[in-house]
N, CA, C and O of each residue as an XYZ file, in Angstrom:
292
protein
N      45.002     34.927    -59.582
C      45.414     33.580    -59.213
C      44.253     32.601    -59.362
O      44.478     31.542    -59.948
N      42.937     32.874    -58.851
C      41.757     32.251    -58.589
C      41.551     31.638    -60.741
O      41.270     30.517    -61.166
N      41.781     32.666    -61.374
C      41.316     32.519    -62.637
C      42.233     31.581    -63.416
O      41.743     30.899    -64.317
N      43.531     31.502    -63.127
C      44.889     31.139    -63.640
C      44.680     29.596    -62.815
O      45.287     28.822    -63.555
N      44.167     28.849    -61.749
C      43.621     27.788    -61.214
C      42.519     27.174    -61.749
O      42.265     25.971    -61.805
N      41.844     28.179    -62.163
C      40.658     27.843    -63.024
C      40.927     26.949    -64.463
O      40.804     25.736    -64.638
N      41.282     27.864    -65.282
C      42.342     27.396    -66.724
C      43.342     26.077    -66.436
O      43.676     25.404    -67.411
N      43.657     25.833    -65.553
C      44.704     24.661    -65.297
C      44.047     23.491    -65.032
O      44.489     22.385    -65.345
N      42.631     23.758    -64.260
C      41.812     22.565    -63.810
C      41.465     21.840    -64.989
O      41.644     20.655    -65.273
N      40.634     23.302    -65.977
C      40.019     22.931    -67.110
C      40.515     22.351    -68.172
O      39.750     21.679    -68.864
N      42.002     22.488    -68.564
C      42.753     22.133    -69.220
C      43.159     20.621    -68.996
O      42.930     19.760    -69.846
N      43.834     20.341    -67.682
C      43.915     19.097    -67.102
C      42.673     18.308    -67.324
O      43.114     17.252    -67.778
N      41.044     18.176    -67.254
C      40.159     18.042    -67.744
C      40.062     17.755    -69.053
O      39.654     16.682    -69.497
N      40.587     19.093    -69.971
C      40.548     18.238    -71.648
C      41.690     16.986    -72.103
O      41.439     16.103    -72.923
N      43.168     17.171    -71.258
C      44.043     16.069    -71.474
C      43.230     14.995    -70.900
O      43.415     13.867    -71.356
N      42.589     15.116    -70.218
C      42.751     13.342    -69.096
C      41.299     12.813    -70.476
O      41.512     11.770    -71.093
N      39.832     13.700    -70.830
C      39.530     13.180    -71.015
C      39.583     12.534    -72.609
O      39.000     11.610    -73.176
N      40.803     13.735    -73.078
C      41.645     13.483    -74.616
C      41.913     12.033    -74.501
O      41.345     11.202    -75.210
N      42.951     11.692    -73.431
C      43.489     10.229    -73.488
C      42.664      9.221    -73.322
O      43.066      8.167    -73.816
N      41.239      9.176    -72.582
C      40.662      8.859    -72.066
C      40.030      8.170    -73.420
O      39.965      6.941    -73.393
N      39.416      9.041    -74.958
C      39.007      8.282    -75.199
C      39.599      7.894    -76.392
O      39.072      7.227    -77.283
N      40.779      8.370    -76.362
C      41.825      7.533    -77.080
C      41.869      5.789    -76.645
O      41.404      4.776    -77.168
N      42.481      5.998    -75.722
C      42.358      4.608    -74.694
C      41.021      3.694    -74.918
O      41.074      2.466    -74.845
N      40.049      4.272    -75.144
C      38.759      3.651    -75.160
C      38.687      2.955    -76.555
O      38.258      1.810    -76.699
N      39.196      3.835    -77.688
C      38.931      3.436    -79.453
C      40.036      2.313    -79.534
O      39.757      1.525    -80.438
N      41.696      1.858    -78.594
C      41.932      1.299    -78.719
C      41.837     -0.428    -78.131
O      42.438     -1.466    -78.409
N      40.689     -0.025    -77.145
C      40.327     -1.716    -76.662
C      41.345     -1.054    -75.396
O      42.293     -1.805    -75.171
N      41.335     -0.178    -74.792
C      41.927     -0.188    -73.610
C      41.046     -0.241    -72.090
O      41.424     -0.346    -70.923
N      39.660     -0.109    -72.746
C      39.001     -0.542    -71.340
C      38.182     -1.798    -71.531
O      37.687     -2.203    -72.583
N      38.127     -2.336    -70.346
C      37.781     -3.966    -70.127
C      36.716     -3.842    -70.778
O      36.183     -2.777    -71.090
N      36.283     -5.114    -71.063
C      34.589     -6.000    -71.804
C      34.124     -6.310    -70.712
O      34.667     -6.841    -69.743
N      32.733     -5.850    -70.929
C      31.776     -6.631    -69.931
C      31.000     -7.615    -70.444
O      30.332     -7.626    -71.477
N      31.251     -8.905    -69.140
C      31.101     -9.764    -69.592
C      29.445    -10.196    -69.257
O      28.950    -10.157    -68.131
N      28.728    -10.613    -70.511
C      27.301    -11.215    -70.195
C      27.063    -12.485    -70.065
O      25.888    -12.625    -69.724
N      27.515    -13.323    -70.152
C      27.594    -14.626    -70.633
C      27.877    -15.664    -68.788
O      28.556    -15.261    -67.844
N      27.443    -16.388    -68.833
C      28.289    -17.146    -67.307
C      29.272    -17.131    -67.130
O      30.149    -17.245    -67.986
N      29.446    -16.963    -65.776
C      30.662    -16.576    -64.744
C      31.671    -18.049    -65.210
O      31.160    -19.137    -65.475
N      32.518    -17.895    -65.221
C      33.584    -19.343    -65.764
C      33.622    -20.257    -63.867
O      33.571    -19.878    -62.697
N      33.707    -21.223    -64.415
C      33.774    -22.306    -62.970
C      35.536    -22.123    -62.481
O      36.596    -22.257    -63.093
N      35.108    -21.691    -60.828
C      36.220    -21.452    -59.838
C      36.822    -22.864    -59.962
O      35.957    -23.729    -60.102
N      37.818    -23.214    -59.948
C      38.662    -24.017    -59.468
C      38.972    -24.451    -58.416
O      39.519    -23.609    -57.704
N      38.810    -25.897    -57.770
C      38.632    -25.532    -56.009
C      40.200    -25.821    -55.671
O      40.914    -26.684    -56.183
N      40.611    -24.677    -54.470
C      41.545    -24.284    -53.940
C      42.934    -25.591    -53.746
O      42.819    -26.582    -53.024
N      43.772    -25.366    -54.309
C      44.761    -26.530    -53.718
C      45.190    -26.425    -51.764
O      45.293    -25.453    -51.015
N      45.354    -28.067    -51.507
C      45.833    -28.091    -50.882
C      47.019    -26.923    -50.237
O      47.669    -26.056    -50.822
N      46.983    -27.226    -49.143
C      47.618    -25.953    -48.660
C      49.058    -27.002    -47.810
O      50.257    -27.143    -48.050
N      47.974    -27.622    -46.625
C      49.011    -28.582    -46.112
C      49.460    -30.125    -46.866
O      48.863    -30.807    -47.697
N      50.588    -30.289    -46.270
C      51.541    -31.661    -47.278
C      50.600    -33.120    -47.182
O      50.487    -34.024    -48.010
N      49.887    -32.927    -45.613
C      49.607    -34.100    -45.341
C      47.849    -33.753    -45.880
O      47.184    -34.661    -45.382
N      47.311    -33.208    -46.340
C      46.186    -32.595    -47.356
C      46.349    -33.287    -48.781
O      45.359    -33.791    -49.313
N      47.735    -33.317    -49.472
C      47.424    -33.202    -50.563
C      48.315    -34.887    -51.202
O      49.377    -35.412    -50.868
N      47.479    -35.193    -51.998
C      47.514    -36.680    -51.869
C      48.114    -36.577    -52.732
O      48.874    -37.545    -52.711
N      48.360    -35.846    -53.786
C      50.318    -36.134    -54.628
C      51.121    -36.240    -53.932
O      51.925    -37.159    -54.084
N      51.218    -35.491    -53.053
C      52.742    -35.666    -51.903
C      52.375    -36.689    -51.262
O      53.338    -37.447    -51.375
N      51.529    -37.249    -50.605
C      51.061    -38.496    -49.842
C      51.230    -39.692    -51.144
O      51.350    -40.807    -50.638
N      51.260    -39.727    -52.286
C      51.294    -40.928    -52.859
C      52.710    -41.061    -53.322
O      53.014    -42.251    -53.402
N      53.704    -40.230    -53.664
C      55.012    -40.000    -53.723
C      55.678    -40.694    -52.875
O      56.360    -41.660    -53.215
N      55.530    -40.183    -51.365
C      55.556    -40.169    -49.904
C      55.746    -41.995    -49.592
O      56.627    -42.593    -48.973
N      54.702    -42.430    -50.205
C      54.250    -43.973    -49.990
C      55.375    -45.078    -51.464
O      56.045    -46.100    -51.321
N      55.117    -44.293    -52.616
C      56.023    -45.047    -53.085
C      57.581    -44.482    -52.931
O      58.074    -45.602    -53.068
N      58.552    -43.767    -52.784
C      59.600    -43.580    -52.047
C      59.523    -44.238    -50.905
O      60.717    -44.389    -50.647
N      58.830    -44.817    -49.898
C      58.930    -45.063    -48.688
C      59.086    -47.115    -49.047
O      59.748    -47.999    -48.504
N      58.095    -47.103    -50.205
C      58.316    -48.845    -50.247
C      59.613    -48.851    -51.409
O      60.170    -49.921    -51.654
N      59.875    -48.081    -51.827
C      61.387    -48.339    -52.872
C      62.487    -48.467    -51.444
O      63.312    -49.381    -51.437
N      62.421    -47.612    -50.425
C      63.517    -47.770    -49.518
C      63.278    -48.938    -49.139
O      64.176    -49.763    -49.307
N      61.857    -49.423    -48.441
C      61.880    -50.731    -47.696
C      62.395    -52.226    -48.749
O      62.830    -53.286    -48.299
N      62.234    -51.970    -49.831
C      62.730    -52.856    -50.775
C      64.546    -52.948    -51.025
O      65.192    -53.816    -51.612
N      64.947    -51.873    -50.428
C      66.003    -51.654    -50.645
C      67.203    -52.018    -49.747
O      68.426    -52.137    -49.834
N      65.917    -52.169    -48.568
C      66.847    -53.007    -47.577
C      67.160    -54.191    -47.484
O      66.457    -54.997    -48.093
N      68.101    -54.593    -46.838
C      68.280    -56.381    -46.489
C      67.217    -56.389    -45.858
O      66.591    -55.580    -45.173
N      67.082    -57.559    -46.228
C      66.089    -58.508    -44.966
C      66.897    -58.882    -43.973
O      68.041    -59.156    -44.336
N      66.614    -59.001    -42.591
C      67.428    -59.574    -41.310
C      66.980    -60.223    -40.766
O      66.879    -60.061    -39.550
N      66.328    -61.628    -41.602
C      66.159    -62.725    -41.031
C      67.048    -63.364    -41.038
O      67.014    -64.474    -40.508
């Protein structure tokens, strides 16, 4: 049994590292990159009253209604 565990390990061993560098000749493992880190993007707004697209929307919808009313003088 001990020997027949043995052969199965070793075998499993030649598939994984068969595919392994199959995978490798086809561009299947990542590039490392040398060059500068690319610039983070800073985080969007999270809350409504944060983010000043919805606040400028907010303001013109709000004067299209007030325009939209009678006056009650």
């Amino acid at each position: 049994m001990g020997k027949f565990l043995l052969v199965v390990i070793i075998f499993a061993a030649l598939v994984y590292t068969f595919f392994w560098l199959i995978e490798r000749r086809r561009g299947g493992a990542p590039a490392r990159r040398t060059g500068p880190r690319p610039r983070m993007t800073p985080p969007r707004s999270a809350a409504p009253d944060d983010d000043d697209d919805f606040l400028r929307d907010l303001n013109r919808r709000n004067r299209r209604k007030d325009q939209d009313k009678p006056n009650s003088d």
